[in-house]
N, C-alpha and C positions, 0 to 999 in steps of 0.2 A: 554903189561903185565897188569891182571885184582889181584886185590886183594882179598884175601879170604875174602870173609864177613863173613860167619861165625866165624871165627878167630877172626876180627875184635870188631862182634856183643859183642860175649864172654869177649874180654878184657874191653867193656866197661861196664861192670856188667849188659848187658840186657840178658834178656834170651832166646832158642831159642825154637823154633815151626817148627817139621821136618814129613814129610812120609815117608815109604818107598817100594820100587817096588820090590815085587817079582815076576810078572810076567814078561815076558823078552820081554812087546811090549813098542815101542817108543810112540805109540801117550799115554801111559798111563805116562809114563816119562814128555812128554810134556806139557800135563792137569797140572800134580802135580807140574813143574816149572814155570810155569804163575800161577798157582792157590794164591800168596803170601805167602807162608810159608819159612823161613829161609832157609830148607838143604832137600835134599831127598838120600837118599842111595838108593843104586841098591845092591839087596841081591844074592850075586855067594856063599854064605853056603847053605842056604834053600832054595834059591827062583830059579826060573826057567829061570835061564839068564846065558847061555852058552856062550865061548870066544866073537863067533861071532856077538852074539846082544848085546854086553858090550857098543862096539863104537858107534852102531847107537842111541843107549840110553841115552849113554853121548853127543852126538852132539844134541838129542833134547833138553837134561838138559839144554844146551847154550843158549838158546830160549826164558828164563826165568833169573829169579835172584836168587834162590836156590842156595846154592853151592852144586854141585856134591859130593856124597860121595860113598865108596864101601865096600861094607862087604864083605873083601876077604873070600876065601873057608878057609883057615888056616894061621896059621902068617910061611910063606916059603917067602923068600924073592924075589923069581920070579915073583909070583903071587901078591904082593904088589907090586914091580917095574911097572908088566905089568898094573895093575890097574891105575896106578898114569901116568905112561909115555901115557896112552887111555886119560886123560884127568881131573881122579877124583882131588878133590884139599885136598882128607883124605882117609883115611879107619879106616876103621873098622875092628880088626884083634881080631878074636875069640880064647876060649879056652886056655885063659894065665893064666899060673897058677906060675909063679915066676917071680923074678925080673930079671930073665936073659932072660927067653921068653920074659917078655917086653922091656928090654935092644935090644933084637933081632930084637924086630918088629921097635923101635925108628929107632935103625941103619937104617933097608932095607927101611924106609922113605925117607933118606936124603943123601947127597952126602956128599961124604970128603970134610974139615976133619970131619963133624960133626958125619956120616955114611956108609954106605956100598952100597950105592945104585948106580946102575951103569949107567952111562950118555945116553942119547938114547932116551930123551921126546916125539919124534913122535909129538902128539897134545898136550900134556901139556903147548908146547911153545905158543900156542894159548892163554892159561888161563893164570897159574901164571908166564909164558917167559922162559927163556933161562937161567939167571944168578943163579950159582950153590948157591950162599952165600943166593939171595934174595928167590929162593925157599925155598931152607932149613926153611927158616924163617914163611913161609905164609902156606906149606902144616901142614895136623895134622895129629896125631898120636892118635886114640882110642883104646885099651883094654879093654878087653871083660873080666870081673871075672863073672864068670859060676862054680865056684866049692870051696868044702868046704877049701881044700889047698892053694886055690887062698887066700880065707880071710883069709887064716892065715898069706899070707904072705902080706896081703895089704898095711901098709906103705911100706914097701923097693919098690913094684911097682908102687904105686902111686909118689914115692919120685924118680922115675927112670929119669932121664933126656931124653928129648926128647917127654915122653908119655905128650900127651896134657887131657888125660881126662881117665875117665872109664865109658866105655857104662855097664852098670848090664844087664844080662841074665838068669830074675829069675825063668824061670821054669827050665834050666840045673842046675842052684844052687837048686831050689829046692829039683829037683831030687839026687843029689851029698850030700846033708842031710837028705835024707832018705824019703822027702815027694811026692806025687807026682808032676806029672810038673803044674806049674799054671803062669799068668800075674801076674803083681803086682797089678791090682785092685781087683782080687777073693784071691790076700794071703790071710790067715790067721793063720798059722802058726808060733806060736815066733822064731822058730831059724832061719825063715827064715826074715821075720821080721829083728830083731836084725841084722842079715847080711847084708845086705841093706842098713841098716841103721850105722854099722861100717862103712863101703865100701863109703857113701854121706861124714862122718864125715871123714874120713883119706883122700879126696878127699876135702874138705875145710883146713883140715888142712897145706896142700900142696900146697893150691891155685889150683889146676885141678878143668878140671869140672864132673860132674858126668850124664850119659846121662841113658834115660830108656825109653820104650814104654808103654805109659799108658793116663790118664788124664792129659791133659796142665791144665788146671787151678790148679788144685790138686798137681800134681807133681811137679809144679814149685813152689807153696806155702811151701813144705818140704823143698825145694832148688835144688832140678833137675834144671840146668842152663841147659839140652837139652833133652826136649820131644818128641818122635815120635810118632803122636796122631794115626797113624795107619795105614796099608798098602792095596795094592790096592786089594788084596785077600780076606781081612779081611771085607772091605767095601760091597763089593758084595756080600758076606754072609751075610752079614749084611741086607743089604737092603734085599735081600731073603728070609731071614726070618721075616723082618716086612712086606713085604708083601704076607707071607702066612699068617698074622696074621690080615690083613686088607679086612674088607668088600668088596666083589667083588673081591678080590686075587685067587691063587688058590686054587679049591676045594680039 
């Protein structure tokens, strides 16, 4: 049995430094699990990682010292059981918008009595073991507020037992307040702004953490305890576009 560090990282008030994989190849999983960064999610919402390449992705995860995470497609308690019993040691469960969606998603995390989640770890037993009480204990529970309803109802979700944190998804909040979709480093918009930053505050208030994709140094100075500096999609464009912008690049 391995302990979640990330969990870990979090309880002792350091903060964490995460990627995430939207494409569904292993050696990219791999690079990004040696690379030293705390966590890497593998995205099954957006990203391009179908049932079948979920395992071999999490077995490279193992390779390194990340903890495994997953951004299930929607918080359905199948599709978190099958994630977590593959090996993740969290997820990441999208588009909650009340404290009973995240009441939902805590349960399909964790086994009785604390949840709903049904026994059958497959490789999980690998990571955090076999014992229903000390899993319970080490996997986590992210929620996703993506929308104007969510903040409205942000203490009772953040205050929900079980949810370990709230990942922000600020261009669907964007768009769910009328702006368009954007990162949190091009906001500029107040209400969305302002929401954000409700959303960081009722997530201290409650002791959670609060997770987002943007600047590590930046976002961990407001108090983001979990930064995803950016995913393996994002990077390649990246560099594609500075090197059309570079001397002897393409014409």
């Amino acid at each position: 049995m391995s302990r979640n560090r990330l969990r870990d990282r979090l309880s002792e008030g350091r903060a964490a430094t995460g990627l995430s994989c939207v494409l569904g190849d292993a050696q990219i999983a791999e690079e990004f699990t040696v690379a030293g960064y705390d966590y890497v999610y593998l995205d099954q919402q957006h990203g391009l990682i179908p049932a079948e390449r979920l395992v071999p992705m999490l077995r490279a995860l193992a390779r390194g010292t990340a903890t495994p995470l997953v951004r299930v497609a929607g918080n359905d308690a199948t599709l978190i059981g099958q994630a977590l019993d593959a090996g993740a040691e969290g997820v990441i469960v999208p588009m909650v918008d009340t404290a009973g969606d995240a009441a939902r998603a805590a349960a399909a995390c964790r086994y009785f009595p604390d949840g709903t989640r049904s026994w059958g770890p497959v490789r999980a037993t690998h990571g955090l073991g076999g014992d229903p009480a000390t899993v319970n204990g080490q996997v986590m529970c992210l929620v996703m507020i993506e929308t104007a309803t969510a903040v409205d109802d942000v203490d009772a979700i953040v205050a929900t037992p079980g949810v370990d944190g709230v990942y922000i998804g600020p261009a669907d909040l964007s768009v769910s307040l009328g702006g368009a979709p954007t990162g949190i480093e091009a906001a500029t918009e107040p209400a969305l702004l302002d929401a954000v930053r409700a959303i960081r505050e009722a997530c201290a208030r409650h002791g959670k953490v609060t997770a987002i994709t943007g600047v590590p140094a930046t976002r961990h100075a407001e108090g983001f305890g979990m930064v995803t500096a950016g995913s393996d999609i994002g990077f390649i464009r990246a560099s594609l576009a500075a090197l059309a912008h570079t001397p002897g690049g393409p014409a």
